[in-house]
C-alpha positions in Angstrom: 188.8 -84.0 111.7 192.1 -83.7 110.1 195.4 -84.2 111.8 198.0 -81.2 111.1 201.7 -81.7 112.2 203.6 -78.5 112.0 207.5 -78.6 111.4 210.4 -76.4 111.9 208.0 -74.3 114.7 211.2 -71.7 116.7 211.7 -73.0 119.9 210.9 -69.9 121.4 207.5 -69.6 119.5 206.9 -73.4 120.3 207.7 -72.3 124.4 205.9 -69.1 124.5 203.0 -71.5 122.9 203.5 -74.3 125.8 203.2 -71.5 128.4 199.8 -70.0 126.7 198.7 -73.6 126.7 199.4 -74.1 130.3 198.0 -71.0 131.4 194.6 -71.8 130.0 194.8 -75.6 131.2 195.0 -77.0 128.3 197.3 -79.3 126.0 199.3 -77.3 123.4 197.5 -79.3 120.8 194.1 -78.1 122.0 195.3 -74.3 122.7 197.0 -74.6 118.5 193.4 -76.2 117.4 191.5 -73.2 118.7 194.0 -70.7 117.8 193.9 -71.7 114.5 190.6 -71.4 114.1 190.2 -68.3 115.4 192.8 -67.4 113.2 190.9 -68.9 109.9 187.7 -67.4 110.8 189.2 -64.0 109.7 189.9 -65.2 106.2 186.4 -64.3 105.8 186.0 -60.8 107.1 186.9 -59.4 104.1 184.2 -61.0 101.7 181.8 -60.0 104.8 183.0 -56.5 104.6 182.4 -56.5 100.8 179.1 -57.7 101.0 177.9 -54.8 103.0 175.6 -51.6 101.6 177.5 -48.8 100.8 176.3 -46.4 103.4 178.5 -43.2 102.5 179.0 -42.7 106.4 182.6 -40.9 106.9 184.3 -42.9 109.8 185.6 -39.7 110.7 182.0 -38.6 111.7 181.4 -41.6 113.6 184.8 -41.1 115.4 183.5 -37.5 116.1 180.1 -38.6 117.7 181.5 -41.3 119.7 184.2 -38.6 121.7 181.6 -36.2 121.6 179.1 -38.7 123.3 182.2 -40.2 125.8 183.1 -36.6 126.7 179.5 -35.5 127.9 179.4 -38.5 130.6 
């Protein structure tokens, strides 16, 4: 595991992370650990995006179906 130390954080962003932290019961280390690794995984969305068949669906259509579909219930 690597150790990260993060400088000149705002004190308001390093308070409003404290208060998350707390909130969950956790340390403020753990809470930024997770965070940030939810935050890397979505480097990769894109390339997993791009890797997908081109299905020439319009989103609009799919929009379209799924009020249609929420609007009969």
């Amino acid at each position: 595991m690597r150790t990260l130390y993060l400088r000149n954080v705002p004190d308001d962003v390093g308070e409003r992370l404290e208060r998350l932290a707390a909130r969950e019961g956790m340390s403020l280390s753990a809470f930024a650990a997770r965070e940030l690794a939810n935050i890397s995984r979505r480097a990769d969305n894109a390339a997993l995006l791009a890797a997908l068949p081109a299905l020439d669906v319009d989103p609009a259509s799919i929009v379209r179906a799924l009020e249609e579909g929420r609007a009969e219930r």
